[in-house]
Structures are given as structure tokens and as C-alpha cells.
TORPAKE-752789 format. One line per field, with one value per atom (N, C-alpha, C, O): residue in three letters; atom name; x, y, z. Coordinates in steps of 0.1 Angstrom, whole numbers, plus 2048, in hexadecimal, padded with zeros to 3 digits. Example, Ala and Ser with C-alpha at 12.3 -4.5 7.8 and 13.67 -1.06 7.14 Angstrom:
residues 2
code	[ALA;ALA;ALA;ALA;SER;SER;SER;SER];
site	[N;CA;C;O;N;CA;C;O];
x	[884;87B;884;88E;880;889;881;886];
y	[7C7;7D3;7DF;7DF;7EA;7F5;800;80B];
z	[84E;84E;84E;855;847;847;84F;850];
//
This chain:
residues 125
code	[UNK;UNK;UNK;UNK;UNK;UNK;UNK;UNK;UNK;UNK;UNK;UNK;UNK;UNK;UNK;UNK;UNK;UNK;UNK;UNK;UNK;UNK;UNK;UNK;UNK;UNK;UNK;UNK;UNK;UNK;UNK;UNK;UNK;UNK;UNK;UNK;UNK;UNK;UNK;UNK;UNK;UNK;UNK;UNK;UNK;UNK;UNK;UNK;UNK;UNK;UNK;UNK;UNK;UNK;UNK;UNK;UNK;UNK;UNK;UNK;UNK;UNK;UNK;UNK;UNK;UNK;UNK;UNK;UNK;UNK;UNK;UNK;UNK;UNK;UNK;UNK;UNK;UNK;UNK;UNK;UNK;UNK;UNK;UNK;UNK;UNK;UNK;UNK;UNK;UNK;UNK;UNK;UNK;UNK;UNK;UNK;UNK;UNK;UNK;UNK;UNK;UNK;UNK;UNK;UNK;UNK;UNK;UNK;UNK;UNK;UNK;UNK;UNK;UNK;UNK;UNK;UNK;UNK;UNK;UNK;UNK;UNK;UNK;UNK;UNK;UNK;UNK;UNK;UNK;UNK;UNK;UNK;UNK;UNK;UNK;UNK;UNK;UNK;UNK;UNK;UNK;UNK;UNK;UNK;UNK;UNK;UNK;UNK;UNK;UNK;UNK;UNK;UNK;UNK;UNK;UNK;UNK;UNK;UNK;UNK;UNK;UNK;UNK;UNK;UNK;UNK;UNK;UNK;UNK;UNK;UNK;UNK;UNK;UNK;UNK;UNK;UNK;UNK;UNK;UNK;UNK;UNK;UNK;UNK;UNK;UNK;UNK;UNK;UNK;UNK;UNK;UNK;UNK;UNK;UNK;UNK;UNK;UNK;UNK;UNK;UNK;UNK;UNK;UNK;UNK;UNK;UNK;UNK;UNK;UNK;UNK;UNK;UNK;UNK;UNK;UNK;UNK;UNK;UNK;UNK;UNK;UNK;UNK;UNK;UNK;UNK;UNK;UNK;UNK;UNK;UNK;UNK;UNK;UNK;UNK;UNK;UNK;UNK;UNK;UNK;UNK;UNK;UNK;UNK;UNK;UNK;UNK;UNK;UNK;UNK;UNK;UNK;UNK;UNK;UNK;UNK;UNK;UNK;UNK;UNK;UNK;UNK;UNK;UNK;UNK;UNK;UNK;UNK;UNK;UNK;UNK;UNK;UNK;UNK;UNK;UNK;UNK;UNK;UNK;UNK;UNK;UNK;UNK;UNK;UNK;UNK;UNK;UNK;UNK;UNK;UNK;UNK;UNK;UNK;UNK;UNK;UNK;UNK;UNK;UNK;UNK;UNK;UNK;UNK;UNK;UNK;UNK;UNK;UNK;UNK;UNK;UNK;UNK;UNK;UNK;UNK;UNK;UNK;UNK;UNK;UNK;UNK;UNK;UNK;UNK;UNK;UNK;UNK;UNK;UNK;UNK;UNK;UNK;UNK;UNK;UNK;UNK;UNK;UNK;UNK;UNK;UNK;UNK;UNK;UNK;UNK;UNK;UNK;UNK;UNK;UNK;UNK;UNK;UNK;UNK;UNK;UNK;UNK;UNK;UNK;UNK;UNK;UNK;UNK;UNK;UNK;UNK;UNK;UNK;UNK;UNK;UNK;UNK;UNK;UNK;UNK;UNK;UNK;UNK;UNK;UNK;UNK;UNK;UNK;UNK;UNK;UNK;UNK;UNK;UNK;UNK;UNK;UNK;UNK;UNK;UNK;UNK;UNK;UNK;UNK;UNK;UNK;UNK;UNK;UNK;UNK;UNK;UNK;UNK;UNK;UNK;UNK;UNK;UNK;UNK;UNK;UNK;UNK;UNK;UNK;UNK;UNK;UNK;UNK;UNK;UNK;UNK;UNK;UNK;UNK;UNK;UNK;UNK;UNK;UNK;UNK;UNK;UNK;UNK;UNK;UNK;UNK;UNK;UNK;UNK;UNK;UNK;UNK;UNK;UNK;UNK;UNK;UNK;UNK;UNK;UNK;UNK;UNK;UNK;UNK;UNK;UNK;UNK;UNK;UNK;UNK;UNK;UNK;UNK;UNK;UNK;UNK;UNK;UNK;UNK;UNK;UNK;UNK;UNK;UNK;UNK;UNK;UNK;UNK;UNK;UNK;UNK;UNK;UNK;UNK;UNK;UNK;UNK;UNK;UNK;UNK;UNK;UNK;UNK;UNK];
site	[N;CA;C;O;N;CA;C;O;N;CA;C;O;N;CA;C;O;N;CA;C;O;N;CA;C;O;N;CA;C;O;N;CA;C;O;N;CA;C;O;N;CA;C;O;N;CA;C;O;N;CA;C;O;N;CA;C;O;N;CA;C;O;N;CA;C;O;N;CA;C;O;N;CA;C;O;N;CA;C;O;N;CA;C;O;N;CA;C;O;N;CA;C;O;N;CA;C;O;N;CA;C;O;N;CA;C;O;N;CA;C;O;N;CA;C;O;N;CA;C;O;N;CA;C;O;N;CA;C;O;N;CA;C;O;N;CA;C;O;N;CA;C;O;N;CA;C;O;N;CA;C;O;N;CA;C;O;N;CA;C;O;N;CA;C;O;N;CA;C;O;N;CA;C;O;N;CA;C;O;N;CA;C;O;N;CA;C;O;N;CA;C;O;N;CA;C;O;N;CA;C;O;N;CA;C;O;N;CA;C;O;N;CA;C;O;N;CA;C;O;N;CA;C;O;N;CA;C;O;N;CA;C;O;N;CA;C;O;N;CA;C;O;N;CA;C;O;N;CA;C;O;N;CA;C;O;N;CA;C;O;N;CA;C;O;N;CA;C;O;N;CA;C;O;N;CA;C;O;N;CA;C;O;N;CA;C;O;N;CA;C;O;N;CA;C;O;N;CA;C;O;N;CA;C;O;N;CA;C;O;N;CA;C;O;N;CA;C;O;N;CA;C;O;N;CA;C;O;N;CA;C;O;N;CA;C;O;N;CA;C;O;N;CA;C;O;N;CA;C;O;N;CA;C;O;N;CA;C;O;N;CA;C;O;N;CA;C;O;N;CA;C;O;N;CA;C;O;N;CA;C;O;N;CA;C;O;N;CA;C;O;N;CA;C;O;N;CA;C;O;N;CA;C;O;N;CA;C;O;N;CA;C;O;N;CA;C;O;N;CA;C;O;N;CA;C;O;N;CA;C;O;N;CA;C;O;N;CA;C;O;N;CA;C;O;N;CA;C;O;N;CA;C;O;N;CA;C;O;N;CA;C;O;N;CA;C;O;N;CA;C;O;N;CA;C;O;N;CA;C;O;N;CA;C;O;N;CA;C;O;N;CA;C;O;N;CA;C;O;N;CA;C;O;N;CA;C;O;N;CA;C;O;N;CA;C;O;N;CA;C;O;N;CA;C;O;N;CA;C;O;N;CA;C;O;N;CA;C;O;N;CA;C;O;N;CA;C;O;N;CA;C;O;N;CA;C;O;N;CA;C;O];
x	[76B;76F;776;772;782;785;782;780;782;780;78D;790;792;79D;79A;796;79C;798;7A5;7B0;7A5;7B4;7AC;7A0;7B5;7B7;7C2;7CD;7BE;7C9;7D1;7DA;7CA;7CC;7CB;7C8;7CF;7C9;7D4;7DD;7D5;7DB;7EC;7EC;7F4;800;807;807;80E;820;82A;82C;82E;839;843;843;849;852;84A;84E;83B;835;836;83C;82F;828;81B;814;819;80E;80D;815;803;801;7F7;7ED;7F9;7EC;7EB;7F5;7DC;7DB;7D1;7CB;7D1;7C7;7C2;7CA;7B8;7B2;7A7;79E;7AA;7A7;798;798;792;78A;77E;77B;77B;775;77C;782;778;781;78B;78A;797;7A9;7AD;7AA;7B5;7BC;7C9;7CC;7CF;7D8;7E2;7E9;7EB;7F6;7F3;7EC;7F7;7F4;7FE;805;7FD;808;801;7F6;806;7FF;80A;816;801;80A;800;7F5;809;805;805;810;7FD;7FF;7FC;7F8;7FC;7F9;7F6;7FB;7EE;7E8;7E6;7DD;7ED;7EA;7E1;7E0;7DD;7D6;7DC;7E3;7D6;7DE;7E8;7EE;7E9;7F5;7F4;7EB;7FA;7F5;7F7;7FE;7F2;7F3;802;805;808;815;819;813;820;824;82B;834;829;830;837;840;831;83B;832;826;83B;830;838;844;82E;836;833;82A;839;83A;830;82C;82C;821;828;822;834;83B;840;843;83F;843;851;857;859;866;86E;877;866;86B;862;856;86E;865;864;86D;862;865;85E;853;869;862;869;872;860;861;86F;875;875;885;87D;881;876;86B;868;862;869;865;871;872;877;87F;88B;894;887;88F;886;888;878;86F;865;863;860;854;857;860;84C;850;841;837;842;837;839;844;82E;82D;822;81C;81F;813;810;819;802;802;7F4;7E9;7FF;7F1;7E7;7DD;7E8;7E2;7D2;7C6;7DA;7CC;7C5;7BD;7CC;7C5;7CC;7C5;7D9;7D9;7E4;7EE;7E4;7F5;7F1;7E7;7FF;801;80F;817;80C;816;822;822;828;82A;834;83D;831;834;837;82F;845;84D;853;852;859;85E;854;85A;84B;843;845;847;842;845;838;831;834;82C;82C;821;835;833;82A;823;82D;828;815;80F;810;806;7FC;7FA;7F5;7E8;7E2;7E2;7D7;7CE;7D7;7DA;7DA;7E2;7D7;7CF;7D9;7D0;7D6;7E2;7CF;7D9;7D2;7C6;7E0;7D7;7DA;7E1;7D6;7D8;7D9;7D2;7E2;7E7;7E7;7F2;7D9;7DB;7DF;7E2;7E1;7EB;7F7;7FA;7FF;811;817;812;820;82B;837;841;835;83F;83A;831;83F;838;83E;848;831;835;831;82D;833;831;829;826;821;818;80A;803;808;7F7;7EC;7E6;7EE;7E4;7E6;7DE;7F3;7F1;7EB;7F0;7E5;7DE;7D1;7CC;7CA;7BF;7AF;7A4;7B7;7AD;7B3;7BE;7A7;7AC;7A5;799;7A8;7A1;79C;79F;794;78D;796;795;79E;7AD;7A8;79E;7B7;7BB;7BD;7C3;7BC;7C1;7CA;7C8;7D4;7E5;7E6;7EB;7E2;7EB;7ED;7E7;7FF;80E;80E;812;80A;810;81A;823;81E;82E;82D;837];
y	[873;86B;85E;858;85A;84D;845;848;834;82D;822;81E;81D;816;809;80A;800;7F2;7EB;7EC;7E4;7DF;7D1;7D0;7C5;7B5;7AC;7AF;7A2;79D;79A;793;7A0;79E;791;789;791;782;779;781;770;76B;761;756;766;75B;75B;766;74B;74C;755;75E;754;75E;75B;74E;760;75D;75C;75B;75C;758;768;772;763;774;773;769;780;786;791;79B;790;79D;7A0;79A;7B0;7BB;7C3;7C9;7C4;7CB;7D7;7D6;7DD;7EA;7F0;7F4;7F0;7F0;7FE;801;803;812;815;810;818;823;82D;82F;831;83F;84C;84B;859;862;864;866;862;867;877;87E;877;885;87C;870;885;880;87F;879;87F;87B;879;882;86B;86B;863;85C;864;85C;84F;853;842;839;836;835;833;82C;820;81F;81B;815;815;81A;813;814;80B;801;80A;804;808;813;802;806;7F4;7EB;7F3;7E9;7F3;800;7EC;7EA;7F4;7F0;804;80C;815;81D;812;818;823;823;82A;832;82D;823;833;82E;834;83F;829;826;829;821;82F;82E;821;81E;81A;811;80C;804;813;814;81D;81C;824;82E;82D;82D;82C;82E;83C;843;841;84D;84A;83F;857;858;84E;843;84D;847;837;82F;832;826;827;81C;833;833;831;829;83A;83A;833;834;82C;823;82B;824;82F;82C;820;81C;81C;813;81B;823;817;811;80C;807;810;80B;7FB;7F2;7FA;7EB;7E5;7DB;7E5;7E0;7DE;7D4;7E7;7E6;7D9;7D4;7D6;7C7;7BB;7B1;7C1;7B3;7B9;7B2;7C5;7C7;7CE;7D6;7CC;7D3;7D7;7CF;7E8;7EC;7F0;7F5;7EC;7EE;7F7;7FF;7F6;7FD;7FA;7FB;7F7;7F8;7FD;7F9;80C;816;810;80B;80E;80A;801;801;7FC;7F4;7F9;7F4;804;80D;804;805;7FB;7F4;7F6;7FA;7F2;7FB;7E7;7E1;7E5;7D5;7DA;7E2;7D1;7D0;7C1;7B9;7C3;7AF;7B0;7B9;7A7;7A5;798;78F;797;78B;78F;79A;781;780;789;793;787;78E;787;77B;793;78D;792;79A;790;793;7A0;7A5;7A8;7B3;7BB;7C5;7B3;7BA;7B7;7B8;7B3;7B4;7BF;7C5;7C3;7D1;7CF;7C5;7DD;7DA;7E5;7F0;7E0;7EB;7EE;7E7;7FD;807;809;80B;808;80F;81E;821;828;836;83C;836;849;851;860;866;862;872;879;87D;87E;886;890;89A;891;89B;898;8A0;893;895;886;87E;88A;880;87C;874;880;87A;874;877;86E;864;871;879;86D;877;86A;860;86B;860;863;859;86F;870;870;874;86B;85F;870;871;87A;886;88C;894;887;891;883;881;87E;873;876;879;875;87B;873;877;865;85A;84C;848;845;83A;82B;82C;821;815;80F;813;809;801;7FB;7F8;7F9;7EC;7DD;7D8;7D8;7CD;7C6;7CF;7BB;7B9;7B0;7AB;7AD;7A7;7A2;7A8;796;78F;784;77C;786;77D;777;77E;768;75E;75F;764;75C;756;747;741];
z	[7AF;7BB;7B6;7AD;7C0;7BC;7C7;7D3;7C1;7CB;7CC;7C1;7D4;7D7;7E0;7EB;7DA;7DF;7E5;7DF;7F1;7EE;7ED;7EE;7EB;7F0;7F0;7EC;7F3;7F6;806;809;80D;81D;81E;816;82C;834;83F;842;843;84C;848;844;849;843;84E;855;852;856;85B;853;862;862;856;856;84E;842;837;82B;83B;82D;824;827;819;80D;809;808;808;805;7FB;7FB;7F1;7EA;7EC;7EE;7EA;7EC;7E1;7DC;7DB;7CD;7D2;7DC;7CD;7CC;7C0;7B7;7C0;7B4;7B5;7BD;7AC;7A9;7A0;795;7A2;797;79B;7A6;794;794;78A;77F;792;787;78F;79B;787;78A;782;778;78C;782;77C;77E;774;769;771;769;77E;786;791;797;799;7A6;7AA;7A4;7B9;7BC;7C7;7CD;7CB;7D0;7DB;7DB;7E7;7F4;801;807;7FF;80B;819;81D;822;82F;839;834;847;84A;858;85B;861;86F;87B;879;882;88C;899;89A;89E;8A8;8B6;8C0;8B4;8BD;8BC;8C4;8AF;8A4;89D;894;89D;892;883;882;878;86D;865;862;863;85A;84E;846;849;83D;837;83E;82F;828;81C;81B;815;805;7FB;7F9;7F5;7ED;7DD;7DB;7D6;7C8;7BF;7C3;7B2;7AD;7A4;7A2;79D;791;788;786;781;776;77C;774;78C;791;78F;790;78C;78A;79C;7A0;7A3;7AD;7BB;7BE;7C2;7D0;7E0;7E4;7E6;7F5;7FB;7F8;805;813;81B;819;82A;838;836;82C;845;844;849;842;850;855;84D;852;83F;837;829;822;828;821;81C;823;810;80E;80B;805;813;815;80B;801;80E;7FE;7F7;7F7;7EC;7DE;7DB;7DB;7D9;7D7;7C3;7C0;7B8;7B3;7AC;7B3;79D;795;788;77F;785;779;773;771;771;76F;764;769;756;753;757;753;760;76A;778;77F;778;785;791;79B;792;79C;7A2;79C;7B1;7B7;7C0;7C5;7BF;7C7;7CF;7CB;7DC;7E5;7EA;7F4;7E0;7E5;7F2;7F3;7FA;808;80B;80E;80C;80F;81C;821;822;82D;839;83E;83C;842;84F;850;85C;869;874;86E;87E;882;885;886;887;88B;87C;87D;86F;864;862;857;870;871;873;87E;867;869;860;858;861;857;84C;851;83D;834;82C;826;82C;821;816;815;80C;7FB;7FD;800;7FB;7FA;7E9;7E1;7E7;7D8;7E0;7E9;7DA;7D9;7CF;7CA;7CA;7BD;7B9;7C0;7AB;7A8;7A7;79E;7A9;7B2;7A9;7A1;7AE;7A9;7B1;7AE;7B9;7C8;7D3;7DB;7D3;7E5;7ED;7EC;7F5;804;80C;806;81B;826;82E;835;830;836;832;829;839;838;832;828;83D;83B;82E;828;827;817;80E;803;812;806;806;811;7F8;7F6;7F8;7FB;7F5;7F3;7FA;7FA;801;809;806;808;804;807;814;81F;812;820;828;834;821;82B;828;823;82E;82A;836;83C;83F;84A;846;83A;84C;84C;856;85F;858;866;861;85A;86C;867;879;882;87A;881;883;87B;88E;893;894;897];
//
């Protein structure tokens, strides 16, 4: 079983930044892949940026795109999300998930295997 922690949430600015780390352990299989998500209030839950087994490859959110940067560093079991220019609408609670096995980000929330408790995010105007 793995377990997936995020932090780093909390309340900023509109224009402010924020980072989000996720921190991993338990047993892993030898490839997985990591993404973030996110869920406001009513919403269904969002895809937001997923990175590859190797961190070679990124997706975002066209909503997001430009403003964050999803990273990894396996070594440390840790997937971070840095989040600039943030606006109120980029207010929810964001999950770090794991998809094991694989090596491609997929966007849908139901092919991830493992989930964190969440993060809440709220961006002031």
C-alpha cells in the first residue's frame, strides 16, 4: 500500500504563489506515474498537471498552463506543484494521486490508483 501526503496548502492573494509537495511512502512498484488534481466546492474533481515515470514529460490544464509547474524527485518519493500567478477561481481542495505501473499521464482522476487527503487552496481577490 502507498500512502500520499500532500502540504503546502493554505490561503494567498490573488497573484500570489504557492507550493504543493507530496510526499510518498509505503510499497511502490518500479514505475508510476503522479498527478495532481483538484475539486472546488460542487465540482467535480479536475485534472491539473501530471508528470511521467522519467519527469521527461509534463501535462497541464489549458487553466493552468503557463502559471504551474508540476515537478519530481523520485529519489525522495516527492511530486511538488509550484503555483504562481494564482487567481481565485484556482481555489479547491488539490489531491496528489499515483498511477502505478505506467509511464504516461492519463487525465482521468478513475485510472489513479492512490490518493492523498488533500490540500485546501484559497486565492483571495
Amino acid at each position: 500500500q502507498v500512502q500520499l501526503v500532500e502540504s503546502g496548502g493554505g490561503l494567498v492573494q490573488a497573484g500570489g504563489s504557492l507550493r504543493l509537495s507530496c510526499a510518498a511512502s509505503g510499497r511502490t512498484s518500479s514505475t508510476y506515474v503522479m498527478g495532481w488534481f483538484r475539486q472546488a466546492p460542487g465540482k467535480e474533481r479536475e485534472f491539473v498537471a501530471g508528470i511521467s515515470w522519467s519527469g521527461g514529460s509534463t501535462y497541464y490544464a489549458d487553466s493552468v498552463k503557463g502559471r504551474f509547474t508540476i515537478s519530481r524527485d523520485n529519489a525522495k518519493n516527492t511530486v511538488y506543484l509550484q503555483m504562481n500567478s494564482l487567481k481565485p477561481e484556482d481555489t479547491a481542495v488539490y489531491y496528489c494521486a499515483r498511477r502505478k505501473d505506467a509511464i504516461v499521464v492519463v487525465t482521468t482522476y478513475k485510472r489513479y490508483d492512490y490518493w492523498g487527503q488533500g490540500t485546501q487552496v484559497t486565492v483571495s481577490s
